[in-house]
C-alpha positions as CSV (number, residue, x, y, z in Angstrom):
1,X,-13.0,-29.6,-14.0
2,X,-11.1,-27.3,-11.9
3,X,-12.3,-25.1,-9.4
4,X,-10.2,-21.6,-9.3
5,X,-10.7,-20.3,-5.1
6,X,-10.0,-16.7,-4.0
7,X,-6.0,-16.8,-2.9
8,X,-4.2,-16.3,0.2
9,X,-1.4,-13.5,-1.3
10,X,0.0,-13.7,2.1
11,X,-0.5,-14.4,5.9
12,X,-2.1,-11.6,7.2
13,X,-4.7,-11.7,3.6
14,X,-8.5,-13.1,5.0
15,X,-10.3,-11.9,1.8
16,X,-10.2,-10.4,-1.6
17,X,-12.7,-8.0,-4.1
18,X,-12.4,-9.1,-7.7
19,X,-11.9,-5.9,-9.4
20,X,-12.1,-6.9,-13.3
21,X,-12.5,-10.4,-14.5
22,X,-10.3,-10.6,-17.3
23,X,-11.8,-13.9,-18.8
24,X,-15.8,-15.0,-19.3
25,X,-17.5,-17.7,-19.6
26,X,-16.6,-19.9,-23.0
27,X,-13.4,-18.2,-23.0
28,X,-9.9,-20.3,-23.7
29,X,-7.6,-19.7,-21.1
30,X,-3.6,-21.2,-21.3
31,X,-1.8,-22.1,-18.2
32,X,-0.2,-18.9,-16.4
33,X,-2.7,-16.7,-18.2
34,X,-4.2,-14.2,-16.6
35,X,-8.1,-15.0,-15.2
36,X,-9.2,-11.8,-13.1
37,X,-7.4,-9.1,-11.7
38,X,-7.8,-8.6,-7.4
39,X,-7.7,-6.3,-4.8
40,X,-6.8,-7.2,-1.2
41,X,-5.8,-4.7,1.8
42,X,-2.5,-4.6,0.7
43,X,-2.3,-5.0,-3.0
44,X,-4.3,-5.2,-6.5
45,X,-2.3,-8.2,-8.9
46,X,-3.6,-10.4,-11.6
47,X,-4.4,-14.1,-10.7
48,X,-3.0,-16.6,-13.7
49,X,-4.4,-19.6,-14.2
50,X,-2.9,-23.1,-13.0
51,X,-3.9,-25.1,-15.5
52,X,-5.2,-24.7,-19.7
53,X,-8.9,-25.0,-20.5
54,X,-12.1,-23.1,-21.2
55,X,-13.8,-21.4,-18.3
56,X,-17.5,-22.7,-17.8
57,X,-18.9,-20.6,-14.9
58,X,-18.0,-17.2,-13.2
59,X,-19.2,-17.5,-9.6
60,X,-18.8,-14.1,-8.2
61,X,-19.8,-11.0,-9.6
62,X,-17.2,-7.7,-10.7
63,X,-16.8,-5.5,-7.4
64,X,-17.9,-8.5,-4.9
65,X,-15.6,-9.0,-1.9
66,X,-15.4,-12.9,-0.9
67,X,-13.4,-14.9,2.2
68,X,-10.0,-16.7,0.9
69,X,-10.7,-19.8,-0.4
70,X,-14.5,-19.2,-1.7
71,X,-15.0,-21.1,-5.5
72,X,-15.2,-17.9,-8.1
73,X,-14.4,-19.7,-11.4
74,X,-14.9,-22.9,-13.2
75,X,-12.5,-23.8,-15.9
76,X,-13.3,-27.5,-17.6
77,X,-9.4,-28.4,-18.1
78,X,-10.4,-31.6,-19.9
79,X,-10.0,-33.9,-16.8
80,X,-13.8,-34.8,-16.6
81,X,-13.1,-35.0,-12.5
82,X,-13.4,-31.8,-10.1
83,X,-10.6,-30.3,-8.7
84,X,-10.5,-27.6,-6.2
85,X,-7.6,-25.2,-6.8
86,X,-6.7,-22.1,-4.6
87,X,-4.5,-20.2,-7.0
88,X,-2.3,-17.9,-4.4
89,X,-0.9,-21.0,-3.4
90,X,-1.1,-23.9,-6.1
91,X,-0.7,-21.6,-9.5
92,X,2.7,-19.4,-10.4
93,X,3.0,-16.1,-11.9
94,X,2.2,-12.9,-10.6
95,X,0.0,-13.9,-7.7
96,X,1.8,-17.2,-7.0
97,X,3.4,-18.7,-4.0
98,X,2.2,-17.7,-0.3
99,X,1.9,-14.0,-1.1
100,X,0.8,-12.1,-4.5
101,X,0.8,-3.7,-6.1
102,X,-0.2,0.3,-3.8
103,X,-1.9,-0.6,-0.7
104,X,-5.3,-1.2,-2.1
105,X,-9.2,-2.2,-0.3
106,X,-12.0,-3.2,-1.6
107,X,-16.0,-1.6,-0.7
108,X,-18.0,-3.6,-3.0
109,X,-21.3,-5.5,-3.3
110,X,-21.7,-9.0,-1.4
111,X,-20.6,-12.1,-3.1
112,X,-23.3,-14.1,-4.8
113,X,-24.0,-17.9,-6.5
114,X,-21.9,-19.6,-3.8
115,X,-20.7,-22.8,-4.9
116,X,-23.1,-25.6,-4.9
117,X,-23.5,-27.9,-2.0
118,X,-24.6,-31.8,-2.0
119,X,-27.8,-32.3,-1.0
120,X,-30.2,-35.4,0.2
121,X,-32.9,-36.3,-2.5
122,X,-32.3,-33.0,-4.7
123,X,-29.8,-32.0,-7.3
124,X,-27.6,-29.5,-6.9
125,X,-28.7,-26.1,-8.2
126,X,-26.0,-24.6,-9.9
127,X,-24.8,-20.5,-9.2
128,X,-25.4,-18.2,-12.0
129,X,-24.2,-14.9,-12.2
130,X,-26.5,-11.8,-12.3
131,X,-27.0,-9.5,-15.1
132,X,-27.3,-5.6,-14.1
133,X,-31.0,-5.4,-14.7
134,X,-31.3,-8.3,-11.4
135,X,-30.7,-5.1,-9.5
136,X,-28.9,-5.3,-6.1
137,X,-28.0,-8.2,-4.7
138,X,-29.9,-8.9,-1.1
139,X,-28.5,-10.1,1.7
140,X,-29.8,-13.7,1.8
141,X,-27.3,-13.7,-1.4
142,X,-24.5,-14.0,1.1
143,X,-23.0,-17.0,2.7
144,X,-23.7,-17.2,6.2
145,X,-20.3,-17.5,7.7
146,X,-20.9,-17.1,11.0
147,X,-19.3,-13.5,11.5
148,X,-20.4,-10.2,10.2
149,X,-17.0,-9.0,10.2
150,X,-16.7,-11.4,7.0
151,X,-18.1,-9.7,4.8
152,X,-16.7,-6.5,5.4
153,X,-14.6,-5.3,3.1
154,X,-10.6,-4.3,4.7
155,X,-10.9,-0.5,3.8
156,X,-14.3,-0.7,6.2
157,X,-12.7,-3.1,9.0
158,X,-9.2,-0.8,9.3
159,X,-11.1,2.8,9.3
160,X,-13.3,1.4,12.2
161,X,-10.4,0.0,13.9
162,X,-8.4,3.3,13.1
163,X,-11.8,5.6,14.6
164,X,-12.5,3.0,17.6
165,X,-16.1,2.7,16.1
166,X,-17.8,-0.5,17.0
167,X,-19.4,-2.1,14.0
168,X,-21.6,-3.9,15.8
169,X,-23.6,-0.5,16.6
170,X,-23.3,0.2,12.9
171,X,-26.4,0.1,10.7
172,X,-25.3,-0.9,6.5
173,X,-26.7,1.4,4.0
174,X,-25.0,-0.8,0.9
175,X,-26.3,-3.8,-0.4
176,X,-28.0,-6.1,1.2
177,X,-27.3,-4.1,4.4
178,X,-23.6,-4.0,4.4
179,X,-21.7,-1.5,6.2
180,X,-19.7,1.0,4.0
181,X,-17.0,3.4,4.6
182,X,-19.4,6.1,4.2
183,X,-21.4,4.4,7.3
184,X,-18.1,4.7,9.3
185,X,-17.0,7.6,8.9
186,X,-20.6,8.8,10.0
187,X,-20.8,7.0,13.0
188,X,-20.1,8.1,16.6
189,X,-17.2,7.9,18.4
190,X,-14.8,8.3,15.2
191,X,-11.9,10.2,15.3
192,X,-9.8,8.2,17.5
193,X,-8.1,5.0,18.3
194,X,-10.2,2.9,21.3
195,X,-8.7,3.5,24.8
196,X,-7.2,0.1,24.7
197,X,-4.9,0.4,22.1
198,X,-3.4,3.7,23.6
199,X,-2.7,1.8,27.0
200,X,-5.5,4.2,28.6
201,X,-7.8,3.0,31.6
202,X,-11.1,3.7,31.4
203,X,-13.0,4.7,34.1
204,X,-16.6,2.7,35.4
205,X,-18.1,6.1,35.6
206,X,-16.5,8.7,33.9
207,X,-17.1,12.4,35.3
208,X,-19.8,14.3,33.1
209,X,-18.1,16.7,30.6
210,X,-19.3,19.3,28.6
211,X,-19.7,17.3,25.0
212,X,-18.2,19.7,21.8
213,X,-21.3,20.0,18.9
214,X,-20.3,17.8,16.1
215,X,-18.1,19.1,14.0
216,X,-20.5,20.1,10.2
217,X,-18.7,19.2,7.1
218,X,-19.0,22.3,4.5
219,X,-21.9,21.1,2.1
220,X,-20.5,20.0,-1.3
221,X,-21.3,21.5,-4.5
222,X,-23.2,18.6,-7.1
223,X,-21.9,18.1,-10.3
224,X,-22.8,20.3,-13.0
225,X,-22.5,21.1,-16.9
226,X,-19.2,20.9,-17.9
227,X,-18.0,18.3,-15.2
228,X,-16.9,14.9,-15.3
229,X,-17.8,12.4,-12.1
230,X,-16.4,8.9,-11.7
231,X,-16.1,7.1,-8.5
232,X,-12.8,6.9,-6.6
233,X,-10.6,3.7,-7.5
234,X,-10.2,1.5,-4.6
235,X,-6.5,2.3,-4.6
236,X,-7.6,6.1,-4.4
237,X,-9.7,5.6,-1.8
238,X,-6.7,3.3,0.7
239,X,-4.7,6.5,-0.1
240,X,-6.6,8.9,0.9
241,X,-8.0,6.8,4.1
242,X,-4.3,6.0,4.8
243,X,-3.1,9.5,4.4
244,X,-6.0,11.1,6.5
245,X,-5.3,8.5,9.3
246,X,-1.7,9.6,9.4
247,X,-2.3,13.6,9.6
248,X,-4.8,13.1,12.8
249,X,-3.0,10.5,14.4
250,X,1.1,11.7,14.2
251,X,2.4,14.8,15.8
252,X,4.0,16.1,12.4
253,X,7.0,18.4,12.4
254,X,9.2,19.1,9.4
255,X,12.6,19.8,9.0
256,X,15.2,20.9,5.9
257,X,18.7,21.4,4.9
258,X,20.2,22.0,2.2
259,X,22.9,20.2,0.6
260,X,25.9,20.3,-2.0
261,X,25.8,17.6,-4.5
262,X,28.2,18.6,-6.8
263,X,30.8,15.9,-6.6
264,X,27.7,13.2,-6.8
265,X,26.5,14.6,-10.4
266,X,29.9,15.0,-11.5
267,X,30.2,11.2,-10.5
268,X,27.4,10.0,-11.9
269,X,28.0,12.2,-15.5
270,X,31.0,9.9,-15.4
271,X,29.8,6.6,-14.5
272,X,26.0,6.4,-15.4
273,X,26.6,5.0,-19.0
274,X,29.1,2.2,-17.6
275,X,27.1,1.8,-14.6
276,X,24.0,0.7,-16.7
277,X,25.7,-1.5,-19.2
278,X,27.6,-3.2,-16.2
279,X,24.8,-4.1,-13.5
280,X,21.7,-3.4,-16.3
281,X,19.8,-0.7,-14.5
282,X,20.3,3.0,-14.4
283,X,22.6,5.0,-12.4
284,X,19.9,7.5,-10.0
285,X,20.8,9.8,-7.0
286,X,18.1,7.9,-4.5
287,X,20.5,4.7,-4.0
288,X,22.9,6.7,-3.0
289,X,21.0,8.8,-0.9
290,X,19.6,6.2,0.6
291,X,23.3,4.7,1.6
292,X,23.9,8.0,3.5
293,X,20.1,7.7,5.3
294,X,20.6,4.1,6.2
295,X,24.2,5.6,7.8
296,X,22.1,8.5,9.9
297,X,19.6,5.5,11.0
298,X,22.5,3.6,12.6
299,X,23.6,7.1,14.4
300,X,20.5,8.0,15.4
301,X,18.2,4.4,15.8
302,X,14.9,6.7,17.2
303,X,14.5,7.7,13.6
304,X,13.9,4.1,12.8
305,X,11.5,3.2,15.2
306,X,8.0,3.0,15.8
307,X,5.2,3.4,18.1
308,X,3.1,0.2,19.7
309,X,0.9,1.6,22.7
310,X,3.1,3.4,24.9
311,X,6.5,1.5,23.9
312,X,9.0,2.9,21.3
313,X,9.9,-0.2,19.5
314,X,13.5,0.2,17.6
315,X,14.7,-2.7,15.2
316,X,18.1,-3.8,14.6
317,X,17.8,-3.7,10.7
318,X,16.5,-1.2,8.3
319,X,13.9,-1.8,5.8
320,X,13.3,1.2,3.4
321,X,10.1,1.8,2.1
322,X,10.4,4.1,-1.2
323,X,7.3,5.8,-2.9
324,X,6.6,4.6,-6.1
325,X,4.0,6.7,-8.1
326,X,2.8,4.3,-11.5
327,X,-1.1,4.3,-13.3
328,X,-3.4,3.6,-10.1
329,X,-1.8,5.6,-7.7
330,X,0.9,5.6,-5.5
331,X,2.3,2.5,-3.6
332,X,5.5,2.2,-0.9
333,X,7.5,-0.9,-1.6
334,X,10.1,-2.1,0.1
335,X,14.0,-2.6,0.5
336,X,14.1,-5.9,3.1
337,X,17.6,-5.7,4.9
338,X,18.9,-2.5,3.0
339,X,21.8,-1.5,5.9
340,X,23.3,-4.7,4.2
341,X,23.3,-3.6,0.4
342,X,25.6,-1.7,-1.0
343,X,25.1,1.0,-4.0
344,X,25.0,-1.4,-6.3
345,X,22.7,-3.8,-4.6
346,X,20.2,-0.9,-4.2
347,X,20.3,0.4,-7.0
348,X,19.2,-3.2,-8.5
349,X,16.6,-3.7,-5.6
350,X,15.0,-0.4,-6.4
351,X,14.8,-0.9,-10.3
352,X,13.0,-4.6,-9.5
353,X,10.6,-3.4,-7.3
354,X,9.6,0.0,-9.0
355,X,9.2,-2.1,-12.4
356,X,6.9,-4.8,-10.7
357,X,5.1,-2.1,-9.4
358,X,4.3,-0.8,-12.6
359,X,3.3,-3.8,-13.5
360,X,0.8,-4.7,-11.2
361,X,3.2,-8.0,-9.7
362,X,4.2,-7.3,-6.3
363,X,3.7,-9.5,-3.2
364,X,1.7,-8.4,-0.3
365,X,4.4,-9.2,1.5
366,X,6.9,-6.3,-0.1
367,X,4.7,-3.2,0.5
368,X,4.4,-4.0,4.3
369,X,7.4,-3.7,7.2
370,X,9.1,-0.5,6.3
371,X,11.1,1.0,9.2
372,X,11.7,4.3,7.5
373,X,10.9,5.4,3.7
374,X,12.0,7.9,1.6
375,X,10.2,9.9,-1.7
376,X,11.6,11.0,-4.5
377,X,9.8,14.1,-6.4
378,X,12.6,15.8,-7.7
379,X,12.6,14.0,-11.3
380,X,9.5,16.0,-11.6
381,X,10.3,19.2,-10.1
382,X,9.4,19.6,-6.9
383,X,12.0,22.1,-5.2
384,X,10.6,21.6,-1.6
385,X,8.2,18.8,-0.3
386,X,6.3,18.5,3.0
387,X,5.6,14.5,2.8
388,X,2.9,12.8,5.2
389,X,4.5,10.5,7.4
390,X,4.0,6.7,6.1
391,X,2.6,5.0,9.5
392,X,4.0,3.2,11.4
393,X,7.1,4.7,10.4
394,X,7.9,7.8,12.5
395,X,9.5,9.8,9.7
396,X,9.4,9.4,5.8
397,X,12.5,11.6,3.7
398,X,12.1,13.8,0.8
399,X,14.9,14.1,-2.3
400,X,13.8,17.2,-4.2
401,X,15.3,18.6,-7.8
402,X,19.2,19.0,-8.0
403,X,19.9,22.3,-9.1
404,X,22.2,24.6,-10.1
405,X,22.3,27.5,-7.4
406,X,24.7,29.9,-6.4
407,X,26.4,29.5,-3.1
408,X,29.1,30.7,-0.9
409,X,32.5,28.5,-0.6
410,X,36.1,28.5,0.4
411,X,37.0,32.1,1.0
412,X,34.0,33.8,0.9
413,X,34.0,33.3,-2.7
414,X,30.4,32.8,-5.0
415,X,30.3,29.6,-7.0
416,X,27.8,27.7,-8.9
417,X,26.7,24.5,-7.5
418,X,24.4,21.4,-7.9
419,X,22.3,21.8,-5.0
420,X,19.2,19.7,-3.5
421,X,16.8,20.0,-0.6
422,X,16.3,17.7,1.2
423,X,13.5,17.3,4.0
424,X,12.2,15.0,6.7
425,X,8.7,14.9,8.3
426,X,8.9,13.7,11.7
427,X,6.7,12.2,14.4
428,X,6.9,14.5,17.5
429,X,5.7,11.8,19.8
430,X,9.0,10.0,19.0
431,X,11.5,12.8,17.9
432,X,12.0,16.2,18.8
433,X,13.7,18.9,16.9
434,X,17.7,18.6,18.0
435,X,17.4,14.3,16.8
436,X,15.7,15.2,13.5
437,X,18.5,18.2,12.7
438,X,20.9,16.0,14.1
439,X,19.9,13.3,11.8
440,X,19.6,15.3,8.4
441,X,23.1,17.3,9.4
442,X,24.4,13.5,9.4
443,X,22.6,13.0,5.8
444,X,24.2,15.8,4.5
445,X,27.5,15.5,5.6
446,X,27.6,11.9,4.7
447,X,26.3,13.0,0.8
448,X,28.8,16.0,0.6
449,X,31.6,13.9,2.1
450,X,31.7,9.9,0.7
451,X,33.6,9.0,-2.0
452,X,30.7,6.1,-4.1
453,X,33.1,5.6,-6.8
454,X,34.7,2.1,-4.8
455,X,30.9,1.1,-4.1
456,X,29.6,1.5,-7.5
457,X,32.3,-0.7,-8.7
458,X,34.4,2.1,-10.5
């Protein structure tokens, strides 16, 4: 009998929400197949199973959020002895190794039927798992653990942490009395980071002030006829708490220029087709692009830095986060070490990571660290994008549609050229206006100017 345990898909990972269970009881399961499908504060992936057998008992119930390491399948693999097995770290496939897709939470129902514990002069009782007409699951369902904060699920622990509300003055309106983000977002104090984290000292008394009514949300309009309601995906829902945290905690500025791209199409008319049968992926614009940006970095380092308090940190490396939009959402992996890559080595790196995005297989580990990032809406269109700034980052860079335009060149004379806009949103606290025009000017020049044909192999 082995015991399948919530896994560890990386360090900073303290507990996971199964989303979907993908097998049930008196199902036949082979090694590497996938068991249940997981969402943790950094990514949703499929856990495989380490071993071949027929699973006996589900422990924890769709939507419930449980510590790493808590029992939530049975499989009987034929061994007649028990076995505990923490897949994120004993099993292979997508979730395996120490790590294991878009930035993901969970805000789910407590766990329930921990796993049974020995006891003096009694059996055992085993865990079953409820039906929906059990009804809510109370909160002497949940392990005590010894810390409240354990069974909150990440979305609720980082939008506290993000308002400076302290959950201990929070009352839970979800099951069993847990706090939900809905319970956050209404409690006092929100709106800002706590004085400690912005390096500010607070006085013993503090003066009296005139205190600003609460701000009233407009009331919101109930469904009606000819409407269709469905709750926001947990990947929705990190988005839009991710994005809302950004655009009240970053001074945002924007900036654009525009630039002539002729000689890159041309190129890539040329070289696409040899490109792809050569190194297996496709020849795009964005690794190039990002060669040039990772050039501007190394001019201009601020770009690439980041806030912590009141110190400006600046690495020695670049690691590019690039927006990936697939079926759940959209997610930011990212390019470890670009500034040494080449083209080529980019180009690859960026095909690997947007295809295991779309397939629900990356690591914790490569949606997190990003020094800058870059998006790429012009394959659908977009002329001109004002991107949110992907914290802690303190700018993110837009590649719009190449298109034909007409411009002015040598002599005065009017030409028609491929032409792109391309765009940066900038933190104010850490760049003003002459770095982030000095920075794009650098972009451009460096796109209208290099020769890629020697670094794409040609």
């Amino acid at each position: 009998m082995t015991s399948i345990q919530m896994p560890q898909l990386g360090e900073t990972i303290v507990e996971g929400t199964i989303l979907k269970w993908l097998k049930h009881e008196g199902d036949a399961v082979a090694t590497d197949e996938a068991l249940f499908e997981i969402s943790t504060d950094k990514v949703d992936t499929e856990v495989p199973s380490p071993v071949a057998g027929t699973v006996t008992k589900l422990l924890v119930a769709e939507g419930a959020t449980v510590p790493v390491g808590t029992a939530v399948m049975e499989i009987d693999d034929g061994s007649g002895s028990g076995s505990q097995t923490g897949v994120g770290s004993g099993g292979s496939g997508a979730a395996g190794g120490s790590t294991g897709p878009a930035a993901t939470t969970a805000t789910a129902a407590a766990p329930v039927g921990p796993p049974p514990t020995a006891t003096t002069g009694a059996p055992p009782v085993e865990p079953t798992l409820p039906s929906a007409s059990d009804g809510p699951v109370s909160a002497a369902a949940v392990p005590d653990r010894g810390a409240r904060s354990q069974i909150l699920s990440p979305i609720v622990r980082r939008l506290a942490k993000e308002r400076g509300v302290d959950l201990a003055t929070v009352v839970g309106t979800g099951d069993g009395g847990r706090i939900t983000k809905s319970d956050v977002l209404a409690a006092p104090g929100g709106g800002t980071a706590p004085a400690a984290s912005l390096g500010v000292v607070v006085p013993t008394t503090p003066a009296p002030a005139q205190v600003a009514p609460p701000v009233q949300a407009p009331p919101s309009m109930p469904a009606g006829t000819g409407e269709d309601v469905q709750p926001m995906s947990h990947i929705r829902s990190a988005i839009a708490t991710h994005m809302l945290a950004s655009m009240t905690q970053t001074a945002r500025a924007w900036t654009m220029v525009e630039v002539n791209v002729e000689h890159l199409v041309r190129l890539r008319t040329a070289a696409k087709d040899g490109f792809q049968q050569t190194y297996g992926v496709k020849l795009t614009y964005l690794p190039m692009v990002i060669r040039t940006t990772v050039d501007a970095l190394r001019e201009f380092p601020l770009v690439n830095s980041r806030l912590i308090g009141d110190d400006i940190v600046t690495p020695r490396f670049v690691n590019m986060g690039v927006a990936v939009s697939y079926d759940a959402g959209l997610i930011v992996p990212v390019i470890k070490g670009v500034d040494a890559m080449n083209t080529v080595g980019i180009a690859r790196a960026i095909a690997d990571l947007a295809a295991r995005a779309r397939a629900h297989q990356l690591q914790p580990d490569e949606v997190q660290g990003a020094t800058f990032t870059i998006t790429n809406p012009g394959p659908y269109g977009s002329l001109v994008s004002v991107p949110i700034i992907n914290q802690p980052n303190a700018g993110i860079l837009s590649l719009d549609a190449i298109q034909k335009r007409p411009v002015v060149v040598e002599e005065d004379a009017i030409a028609v050229r491929h032409m792109v806009y391309i765009s940066m949103s900038w933190d104010h606290r850490l760049i003003d206006g002459e770095l982030a025009t000095r920075f794009l000017a650098r972009v451009k020049h460096n796109l209208q100017t290099w020769d890629f044909a020697e670094d794409l192999g040609l």
